[in-house]
TORKOL-4160 file (C-alpha; in steps of 0.2 Angstrom, whole numbers, padded with zeros to 4 digits, m for minus):
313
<pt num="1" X="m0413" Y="m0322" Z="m0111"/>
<pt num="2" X="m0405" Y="m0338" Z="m0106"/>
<pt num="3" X="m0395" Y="m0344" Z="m0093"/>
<pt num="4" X="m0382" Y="m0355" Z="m0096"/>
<pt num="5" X="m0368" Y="m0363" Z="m0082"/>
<pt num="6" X="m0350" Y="m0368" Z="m0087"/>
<pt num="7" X="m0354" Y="m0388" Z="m0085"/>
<pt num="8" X="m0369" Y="m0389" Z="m0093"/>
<pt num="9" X="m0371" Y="m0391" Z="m0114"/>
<pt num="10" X="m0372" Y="m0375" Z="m0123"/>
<pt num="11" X="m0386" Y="m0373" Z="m0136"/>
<pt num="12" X="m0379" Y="m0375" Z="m0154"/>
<pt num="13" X="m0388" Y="m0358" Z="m0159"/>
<pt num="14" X="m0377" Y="m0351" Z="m0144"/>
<pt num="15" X="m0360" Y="m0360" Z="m0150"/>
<pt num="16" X="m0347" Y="m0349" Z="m0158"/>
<pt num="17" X="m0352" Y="m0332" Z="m0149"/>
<pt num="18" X="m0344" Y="m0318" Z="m0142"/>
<pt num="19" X="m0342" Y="m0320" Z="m0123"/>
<pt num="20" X="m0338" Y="m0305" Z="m0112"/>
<pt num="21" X="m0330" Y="m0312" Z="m0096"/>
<pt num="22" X="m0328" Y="m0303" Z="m0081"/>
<pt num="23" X="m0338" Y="m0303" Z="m0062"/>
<pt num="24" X="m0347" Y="m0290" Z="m0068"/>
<pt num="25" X="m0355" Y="m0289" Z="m0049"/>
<pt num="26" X="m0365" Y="m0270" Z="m0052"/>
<pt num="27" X="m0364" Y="m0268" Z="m0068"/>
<pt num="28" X="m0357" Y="m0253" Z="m0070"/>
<pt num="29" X="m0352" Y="m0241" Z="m0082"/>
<pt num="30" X="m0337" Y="m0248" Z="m0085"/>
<pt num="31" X="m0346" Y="m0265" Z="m0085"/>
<pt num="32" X="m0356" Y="m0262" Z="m0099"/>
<pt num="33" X="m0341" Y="m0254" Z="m0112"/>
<pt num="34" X="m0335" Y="m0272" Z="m0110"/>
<pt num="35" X="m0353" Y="m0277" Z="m0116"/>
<pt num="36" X="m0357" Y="m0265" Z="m0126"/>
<pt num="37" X="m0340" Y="m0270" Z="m0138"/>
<pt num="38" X="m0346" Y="m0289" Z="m0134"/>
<pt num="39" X="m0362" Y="m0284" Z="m0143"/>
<pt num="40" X="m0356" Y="m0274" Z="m0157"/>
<pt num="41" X="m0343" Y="m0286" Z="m0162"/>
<pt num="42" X="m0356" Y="m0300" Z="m0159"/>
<pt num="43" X="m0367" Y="m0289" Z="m0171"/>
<pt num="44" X="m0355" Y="m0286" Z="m0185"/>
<pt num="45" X="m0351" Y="m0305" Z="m0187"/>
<pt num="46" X="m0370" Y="m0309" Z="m0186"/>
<pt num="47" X="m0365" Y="m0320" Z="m0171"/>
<pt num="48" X="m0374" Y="m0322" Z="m0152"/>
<pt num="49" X="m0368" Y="m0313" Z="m0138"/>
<pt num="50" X="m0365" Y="m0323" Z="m0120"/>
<pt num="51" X="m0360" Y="m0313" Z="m0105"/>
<pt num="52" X="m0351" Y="m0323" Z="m0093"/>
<pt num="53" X="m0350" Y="m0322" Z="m0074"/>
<pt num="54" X="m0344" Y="m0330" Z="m0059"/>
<pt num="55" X="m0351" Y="m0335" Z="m0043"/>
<pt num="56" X="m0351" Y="m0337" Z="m0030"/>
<pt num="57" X="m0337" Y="m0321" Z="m0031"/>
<pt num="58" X="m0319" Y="m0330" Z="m0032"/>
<pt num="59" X="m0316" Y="m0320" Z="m0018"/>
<pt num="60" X="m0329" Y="m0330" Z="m0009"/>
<pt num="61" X="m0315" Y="m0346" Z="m0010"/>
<pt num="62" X="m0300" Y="m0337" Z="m0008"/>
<pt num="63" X="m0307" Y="m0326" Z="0011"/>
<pt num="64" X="m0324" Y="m0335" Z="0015"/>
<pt num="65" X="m0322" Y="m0323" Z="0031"/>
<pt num="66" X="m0326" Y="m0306" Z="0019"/>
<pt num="67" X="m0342" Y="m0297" Z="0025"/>
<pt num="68" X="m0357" Y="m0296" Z="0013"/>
<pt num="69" X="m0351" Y="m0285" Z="m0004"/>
<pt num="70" X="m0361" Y="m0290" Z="m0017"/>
<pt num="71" X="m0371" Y="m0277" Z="m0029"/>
<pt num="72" X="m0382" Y="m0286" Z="m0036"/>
<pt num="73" X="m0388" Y="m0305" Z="m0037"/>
<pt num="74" X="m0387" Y="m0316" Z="m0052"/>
<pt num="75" X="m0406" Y="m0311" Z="m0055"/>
<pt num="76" X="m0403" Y="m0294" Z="m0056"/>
<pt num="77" X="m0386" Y="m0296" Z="m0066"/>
<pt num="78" X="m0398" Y="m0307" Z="m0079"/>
<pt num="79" X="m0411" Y="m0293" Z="m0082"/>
<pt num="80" X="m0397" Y="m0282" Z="m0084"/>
<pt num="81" X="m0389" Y="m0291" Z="m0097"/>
<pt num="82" X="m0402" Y="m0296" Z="m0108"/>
<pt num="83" X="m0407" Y="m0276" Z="m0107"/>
<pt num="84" X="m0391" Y="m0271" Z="m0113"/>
<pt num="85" X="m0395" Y="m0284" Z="m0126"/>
<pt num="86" X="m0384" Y="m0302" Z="m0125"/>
<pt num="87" X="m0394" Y="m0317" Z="m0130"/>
<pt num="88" X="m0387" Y="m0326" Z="m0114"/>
<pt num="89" X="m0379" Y="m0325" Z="m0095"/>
<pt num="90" X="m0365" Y="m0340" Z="m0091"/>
<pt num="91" X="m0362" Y="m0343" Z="m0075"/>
<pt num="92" X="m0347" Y="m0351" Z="m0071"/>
<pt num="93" X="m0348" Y="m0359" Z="m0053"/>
<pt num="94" X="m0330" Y="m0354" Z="m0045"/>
<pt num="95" X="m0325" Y="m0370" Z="m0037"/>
<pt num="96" X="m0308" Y="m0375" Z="m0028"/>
<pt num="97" X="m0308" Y="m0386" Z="m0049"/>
<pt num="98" X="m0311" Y="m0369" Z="m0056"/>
<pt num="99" X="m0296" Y="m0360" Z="m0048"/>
<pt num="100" X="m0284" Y="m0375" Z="m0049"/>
<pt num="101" X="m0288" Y="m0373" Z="m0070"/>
<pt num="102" X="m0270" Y="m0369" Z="m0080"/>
<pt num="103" X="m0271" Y="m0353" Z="m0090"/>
<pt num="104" X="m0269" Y="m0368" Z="m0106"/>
<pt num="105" X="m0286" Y="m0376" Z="m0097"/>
<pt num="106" X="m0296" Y="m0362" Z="m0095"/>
<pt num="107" X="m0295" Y="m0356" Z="m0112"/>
<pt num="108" X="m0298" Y="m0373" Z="m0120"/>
<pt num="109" X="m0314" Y="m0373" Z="m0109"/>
<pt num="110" X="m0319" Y="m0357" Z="m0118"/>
<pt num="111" X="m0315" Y="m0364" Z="m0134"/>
<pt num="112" X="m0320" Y="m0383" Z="m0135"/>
<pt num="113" X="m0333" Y="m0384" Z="m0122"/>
<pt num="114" X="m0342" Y="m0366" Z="m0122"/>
<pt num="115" X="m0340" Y="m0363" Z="m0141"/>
<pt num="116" X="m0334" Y="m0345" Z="m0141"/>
<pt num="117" X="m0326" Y="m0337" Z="m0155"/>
<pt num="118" X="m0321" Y="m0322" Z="m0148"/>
<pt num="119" X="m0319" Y="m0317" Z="m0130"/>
<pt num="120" X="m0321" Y="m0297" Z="m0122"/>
<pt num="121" X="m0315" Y="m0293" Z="m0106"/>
<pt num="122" X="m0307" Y="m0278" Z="m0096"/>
<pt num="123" X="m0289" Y="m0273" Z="m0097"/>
<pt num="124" X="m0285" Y="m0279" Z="m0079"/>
<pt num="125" X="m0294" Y="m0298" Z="m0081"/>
<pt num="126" X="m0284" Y="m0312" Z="m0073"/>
<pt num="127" X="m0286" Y="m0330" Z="m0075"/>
<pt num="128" X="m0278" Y="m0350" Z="m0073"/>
<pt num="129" X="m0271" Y="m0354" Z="m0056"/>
<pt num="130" X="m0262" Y="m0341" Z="m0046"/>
<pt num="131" X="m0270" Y="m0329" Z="m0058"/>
<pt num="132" X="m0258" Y="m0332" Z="m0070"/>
<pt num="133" X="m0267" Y="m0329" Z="m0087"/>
<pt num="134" X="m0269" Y="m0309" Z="m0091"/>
<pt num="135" X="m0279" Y="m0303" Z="m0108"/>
<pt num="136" X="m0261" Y="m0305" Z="m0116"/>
<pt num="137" X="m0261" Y="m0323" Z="m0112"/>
<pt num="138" X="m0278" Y="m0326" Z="m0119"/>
<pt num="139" X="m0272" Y="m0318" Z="m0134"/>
<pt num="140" X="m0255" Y="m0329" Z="m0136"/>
<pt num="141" X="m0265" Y="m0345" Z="m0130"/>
<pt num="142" X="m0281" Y="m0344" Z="m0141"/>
<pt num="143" X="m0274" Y="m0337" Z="m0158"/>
<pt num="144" X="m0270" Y="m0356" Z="m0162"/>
<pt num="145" X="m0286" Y="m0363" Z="m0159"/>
<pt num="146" X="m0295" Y="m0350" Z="m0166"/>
<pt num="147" X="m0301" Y="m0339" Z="m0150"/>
<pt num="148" X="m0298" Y="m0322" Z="m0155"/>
<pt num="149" X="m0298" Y="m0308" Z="m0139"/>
<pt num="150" X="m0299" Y="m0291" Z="m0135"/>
<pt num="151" X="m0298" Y="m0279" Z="m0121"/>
<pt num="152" X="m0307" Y="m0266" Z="m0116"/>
<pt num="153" X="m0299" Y="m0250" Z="m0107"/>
<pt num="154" X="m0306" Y="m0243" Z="m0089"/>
<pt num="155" X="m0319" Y="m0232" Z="m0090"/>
<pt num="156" X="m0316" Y="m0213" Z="m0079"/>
<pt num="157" X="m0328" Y="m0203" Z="m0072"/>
<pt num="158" X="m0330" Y="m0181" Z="m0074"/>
<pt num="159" X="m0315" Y="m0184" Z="m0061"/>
<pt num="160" X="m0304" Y="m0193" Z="m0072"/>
<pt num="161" X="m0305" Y="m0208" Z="m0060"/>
<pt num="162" X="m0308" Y="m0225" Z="m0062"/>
<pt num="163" X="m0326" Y="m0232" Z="m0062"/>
<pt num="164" X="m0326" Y="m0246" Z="m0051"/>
<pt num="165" X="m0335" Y="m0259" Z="m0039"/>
<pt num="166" X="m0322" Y="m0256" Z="m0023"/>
<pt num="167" X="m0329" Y="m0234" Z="m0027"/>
<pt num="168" X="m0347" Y="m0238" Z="m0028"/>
<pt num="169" X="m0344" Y="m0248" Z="m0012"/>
<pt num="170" X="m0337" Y="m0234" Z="m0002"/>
<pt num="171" X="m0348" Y="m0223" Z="m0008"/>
<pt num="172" X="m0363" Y="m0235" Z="m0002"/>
<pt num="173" X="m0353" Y="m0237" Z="0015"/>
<pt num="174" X="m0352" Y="m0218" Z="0017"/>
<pt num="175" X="m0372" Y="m0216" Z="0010"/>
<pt num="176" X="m0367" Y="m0207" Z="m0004"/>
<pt num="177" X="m0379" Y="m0213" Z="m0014"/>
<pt num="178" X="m0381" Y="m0200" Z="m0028"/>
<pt num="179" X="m0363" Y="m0205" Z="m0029"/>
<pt num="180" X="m0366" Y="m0222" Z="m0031"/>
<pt num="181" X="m0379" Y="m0218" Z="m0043"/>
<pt num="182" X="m0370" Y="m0211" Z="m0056"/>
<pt num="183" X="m0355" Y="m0223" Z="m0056"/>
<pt num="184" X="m0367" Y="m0238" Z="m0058"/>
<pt num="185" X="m0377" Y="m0227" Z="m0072"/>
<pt num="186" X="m0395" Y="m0231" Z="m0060"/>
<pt num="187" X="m0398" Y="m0231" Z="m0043"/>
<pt num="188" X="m0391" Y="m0246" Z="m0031"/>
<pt num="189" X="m0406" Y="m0259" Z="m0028"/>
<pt num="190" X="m0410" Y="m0272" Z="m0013"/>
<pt num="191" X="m0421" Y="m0287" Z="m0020"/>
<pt num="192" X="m0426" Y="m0298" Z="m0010"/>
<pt num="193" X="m0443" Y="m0308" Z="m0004"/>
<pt num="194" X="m0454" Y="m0297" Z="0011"/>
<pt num="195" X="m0455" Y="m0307" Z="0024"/>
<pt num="196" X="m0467" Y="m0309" Z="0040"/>
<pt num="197" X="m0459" Y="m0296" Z="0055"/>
<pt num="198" X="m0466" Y="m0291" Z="0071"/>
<pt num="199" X="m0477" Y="m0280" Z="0064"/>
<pt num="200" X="m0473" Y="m0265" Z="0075"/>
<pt num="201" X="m0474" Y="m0254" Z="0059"/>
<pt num="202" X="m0493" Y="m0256" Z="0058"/>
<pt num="203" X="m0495" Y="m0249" Z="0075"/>
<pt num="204" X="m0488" Y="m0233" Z="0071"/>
<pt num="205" X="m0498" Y="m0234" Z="0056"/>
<pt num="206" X="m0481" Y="m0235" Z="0044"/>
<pt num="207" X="m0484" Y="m0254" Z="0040"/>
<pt num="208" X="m0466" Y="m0260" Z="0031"/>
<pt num="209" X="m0460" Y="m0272" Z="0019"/>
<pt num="210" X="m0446" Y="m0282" Z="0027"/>
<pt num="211" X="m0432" Y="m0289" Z="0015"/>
<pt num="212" X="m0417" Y="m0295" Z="0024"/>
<pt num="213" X="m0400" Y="m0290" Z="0015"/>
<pt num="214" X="m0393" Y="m0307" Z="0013"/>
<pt num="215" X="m0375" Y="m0307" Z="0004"/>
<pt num="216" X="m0377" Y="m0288" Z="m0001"/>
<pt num="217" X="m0366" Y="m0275" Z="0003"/>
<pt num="218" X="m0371" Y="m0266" Z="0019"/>
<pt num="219" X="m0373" Y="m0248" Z="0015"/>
<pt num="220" X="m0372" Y="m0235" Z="0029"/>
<pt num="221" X="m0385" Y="m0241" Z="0040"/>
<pt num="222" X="m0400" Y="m0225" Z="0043"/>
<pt num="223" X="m0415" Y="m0221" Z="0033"/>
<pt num="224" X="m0417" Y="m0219" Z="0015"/>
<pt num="225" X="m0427" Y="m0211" Z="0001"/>
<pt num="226" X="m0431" Y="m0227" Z="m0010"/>
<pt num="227" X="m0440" Y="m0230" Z="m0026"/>
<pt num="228" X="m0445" Y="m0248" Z="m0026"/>
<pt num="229" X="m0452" Y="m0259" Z="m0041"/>
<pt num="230" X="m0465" Y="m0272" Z="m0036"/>
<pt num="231" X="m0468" Y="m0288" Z="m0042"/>
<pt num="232" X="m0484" Y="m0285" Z="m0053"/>
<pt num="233" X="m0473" Y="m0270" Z="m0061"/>
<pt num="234" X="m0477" Y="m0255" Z="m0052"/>
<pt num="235" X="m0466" Y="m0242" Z="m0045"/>
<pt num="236" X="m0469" Y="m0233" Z="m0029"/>
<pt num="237" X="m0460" Y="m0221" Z="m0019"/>
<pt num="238" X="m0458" Y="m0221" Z="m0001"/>
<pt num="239" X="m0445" Y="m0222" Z="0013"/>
<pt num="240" X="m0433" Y="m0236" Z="0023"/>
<pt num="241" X="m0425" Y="m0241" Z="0038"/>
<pt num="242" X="m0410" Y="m0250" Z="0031"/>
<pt num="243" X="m0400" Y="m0258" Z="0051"/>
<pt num="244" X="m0402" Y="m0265" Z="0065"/>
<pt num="245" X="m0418" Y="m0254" Z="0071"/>
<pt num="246" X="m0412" Y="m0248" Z="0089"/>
<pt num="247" X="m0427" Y="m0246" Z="0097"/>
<pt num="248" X="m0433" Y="m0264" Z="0096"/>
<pt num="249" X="m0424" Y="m0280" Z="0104"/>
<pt num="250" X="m0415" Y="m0291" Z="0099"/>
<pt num="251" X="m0408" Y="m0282" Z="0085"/>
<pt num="252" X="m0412" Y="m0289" Z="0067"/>
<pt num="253" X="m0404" Y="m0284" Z="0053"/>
<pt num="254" X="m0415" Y="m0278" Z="0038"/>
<pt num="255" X="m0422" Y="m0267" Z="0026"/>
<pt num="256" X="m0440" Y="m0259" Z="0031"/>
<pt num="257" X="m0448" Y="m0250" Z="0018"/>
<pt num="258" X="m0464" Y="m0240" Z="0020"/>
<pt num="259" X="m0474" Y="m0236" Z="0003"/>
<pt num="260" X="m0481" Y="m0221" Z="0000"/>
<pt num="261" X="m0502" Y="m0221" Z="m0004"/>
<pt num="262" X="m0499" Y="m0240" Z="m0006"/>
<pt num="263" X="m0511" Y="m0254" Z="0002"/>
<pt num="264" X="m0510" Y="m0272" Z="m0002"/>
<pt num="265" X="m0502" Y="m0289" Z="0005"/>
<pt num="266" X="m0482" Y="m0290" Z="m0001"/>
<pt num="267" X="m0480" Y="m0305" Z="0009"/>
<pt num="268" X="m0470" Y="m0316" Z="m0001"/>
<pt num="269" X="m0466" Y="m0308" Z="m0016"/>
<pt num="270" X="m0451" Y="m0303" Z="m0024"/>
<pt num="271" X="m0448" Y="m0283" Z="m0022"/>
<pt num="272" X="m0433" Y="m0271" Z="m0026"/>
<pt num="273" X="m0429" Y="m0257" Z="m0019"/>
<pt num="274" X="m0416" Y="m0243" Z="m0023"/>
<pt num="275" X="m0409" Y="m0233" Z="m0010"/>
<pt num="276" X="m0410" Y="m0213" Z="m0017"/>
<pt num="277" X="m0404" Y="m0205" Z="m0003"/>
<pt num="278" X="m0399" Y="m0204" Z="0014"/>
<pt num="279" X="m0409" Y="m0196" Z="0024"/>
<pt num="280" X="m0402" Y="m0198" Z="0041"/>
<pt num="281" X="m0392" Y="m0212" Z="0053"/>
<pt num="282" X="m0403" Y="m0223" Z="0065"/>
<pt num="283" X="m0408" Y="m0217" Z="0082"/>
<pt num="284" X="m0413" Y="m0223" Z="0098"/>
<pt num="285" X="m0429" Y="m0211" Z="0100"/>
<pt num="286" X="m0440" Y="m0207" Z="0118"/>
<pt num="287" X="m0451" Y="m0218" Z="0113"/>
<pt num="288" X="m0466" Y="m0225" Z="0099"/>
<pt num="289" X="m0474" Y="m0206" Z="0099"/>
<pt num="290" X="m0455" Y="m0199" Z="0098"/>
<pt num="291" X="m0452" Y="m0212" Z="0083"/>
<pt num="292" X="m0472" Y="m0211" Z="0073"/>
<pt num="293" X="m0467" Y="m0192" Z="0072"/>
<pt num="294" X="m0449" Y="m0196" Z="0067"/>
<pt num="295" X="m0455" Y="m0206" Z="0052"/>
<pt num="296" X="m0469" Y="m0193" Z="0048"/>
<pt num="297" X="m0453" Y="m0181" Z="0046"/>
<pt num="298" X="m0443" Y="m0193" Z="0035"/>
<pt num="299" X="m0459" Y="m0196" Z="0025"/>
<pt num="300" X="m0461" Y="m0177" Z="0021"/>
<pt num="301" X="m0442" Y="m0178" Z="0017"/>
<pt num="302" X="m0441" Y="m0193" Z="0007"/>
<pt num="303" X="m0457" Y="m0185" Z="m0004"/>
<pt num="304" X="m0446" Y="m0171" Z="m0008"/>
<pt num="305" X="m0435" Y="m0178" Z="m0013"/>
<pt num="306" X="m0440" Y="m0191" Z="m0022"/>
<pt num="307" X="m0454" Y="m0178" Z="m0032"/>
<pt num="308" X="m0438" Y="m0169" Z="m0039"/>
<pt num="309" X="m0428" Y="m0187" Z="m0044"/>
<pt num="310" X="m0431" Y="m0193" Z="m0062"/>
<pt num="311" X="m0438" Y="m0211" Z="m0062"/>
<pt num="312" X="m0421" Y="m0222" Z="m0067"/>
<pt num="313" X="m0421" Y="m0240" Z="m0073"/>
């Protein structure tokens, strides 16, 4: 899997491909039917397949004041594109130069400078200044210089509703996490580096992995049921505080997992962690003995639950 970005050369093995366009933040289900077409039209013309996506998010230009609502990172949206089987992730860095582009500018980037063939996206995509390109434009506007385009329709749930970013969001907000779960086709994940804490978990004998959130989504704050994947590979089971931990000061915001039957230094490496369920919100407790037999509930909980959940990628 490569990664390519929208100034720099592109490969001549990676020239005349089919791109799937789109943010692409999650994943999705909905997400991956844009791919998946990318990859079988890719396929049948014996041609590679490039997933494009921006960031930061274009709405990172247009309302720099949005909280964190990001899904996953570019690393995580990497593995998951090469495991649904392109040959490379393009990132296009959205700069003020990016959005001021003319629908007539954009898609000649696409053609004369990124090499694509063909183009993939979803049926609402907008692009060009003002959003004024839509997946009829890139049609009218790349038939002549050889750009050929299609679209590919929303995907809907049991419900007959509309996979999307904004639903998985809520559904994160609310902790619904099974929820969540099924619209993004696996469980949502938190990566990130642990990092040195205070180390009050060891003192109630539940020593943590801290990550901090950075520019993801905030989920209901409270603890979880999580399934993390550890930098040498492994998967272990265990529970989280994912908040502002009320019963320490000052309040710092970050995700504190506890492994199950796990001993070792994480300290500086790169762990993800998917939330499986909620178990409960945060508490300010009586106390540390009122808090270490809080945890040793959640554990019992978390175990439960997780014994009874299928491993997911």
């Amino acid at each position: 899997m490569v990664r390519l970005n929208d100034t720099g050369p592109i490969p001549s093995h990676l020239r005349g491909s089919i791109m799937a366009l789109g943010n692409f933040d999650g994943f999705h289900s909905g997400h991956q039917a844009v791919v998946g077409r990318a990859i079988d039209w890719a396929r049948a013309e014996g041609r590679p397949v490039v997933v494009a996506t921006f960031d930061p998010h274009p709405m990172r230009l247009f309302r720099p004041d949005t909280p964190p609502f990001r899904l996953t990172t570019l690393d995580q949206r990497e593995r998951l594109f090469g495991a649904a089987g392109a040959d490379a992730m393009l990132l296009f860095h959205f700069t003020a130069d990016l959005a001021a582009k003319s629908a007539e500018e954009f898609v000649a980037l696409l053609v004369d400078h990124l090499g694509a063939a063909g183009v993939v996206t979803g049926e609402d995509f907008t692009f060009g200044k003002g959003r004024s390109g839509s997946v009829g434009v890139l049609k009218e506007l790349g038939a002549p210089l050889g750009l050929r385009a299609e679209a590919v329709a929303a995907i809907t749930d049991e419900s007959g509703a509309t996979v999307s970013s904004s639903r998985i969001r809520a559904a994160l907000r609310s902790g619904d996490c099974a929820a969540a779960t099924r619209l993004l086709t696996r469980p949502f994940a938190i990566e990130g580096v642990v990092q040195h804490g205070a180390k009050l978990g060891r003192t109630l004998d539940f020593p943590t992995a801290n990550i901090a959130l950075g520019s993801y989504l905030r989920p209901a704050y409270g603890v979880y049921a999580v399934r993390a994947r550890l930098a040498d590979g492994r998967v272990v089971d265990g529970v989280a505080n994912l908040g502002i931990r009320p019963m320490f000061d000052p309040p710092v915001e970050l995700l504190e997992a506890y492994f199950f039957d796990f001993s070792g230094d994480l300290y500086g490496q790169t762990v993800e962690v998917q939330l499986i369920a909620w178990l409960r919100p945060e508490a300010k407790l009586d106390g540390l003995d009122a808090l270490k037999a809080q945890i040793a509930k959640d554990c019992d909980a978390a175990r439960q639950i997780l014994a009874e959940t299928s491993l997911l990628p």
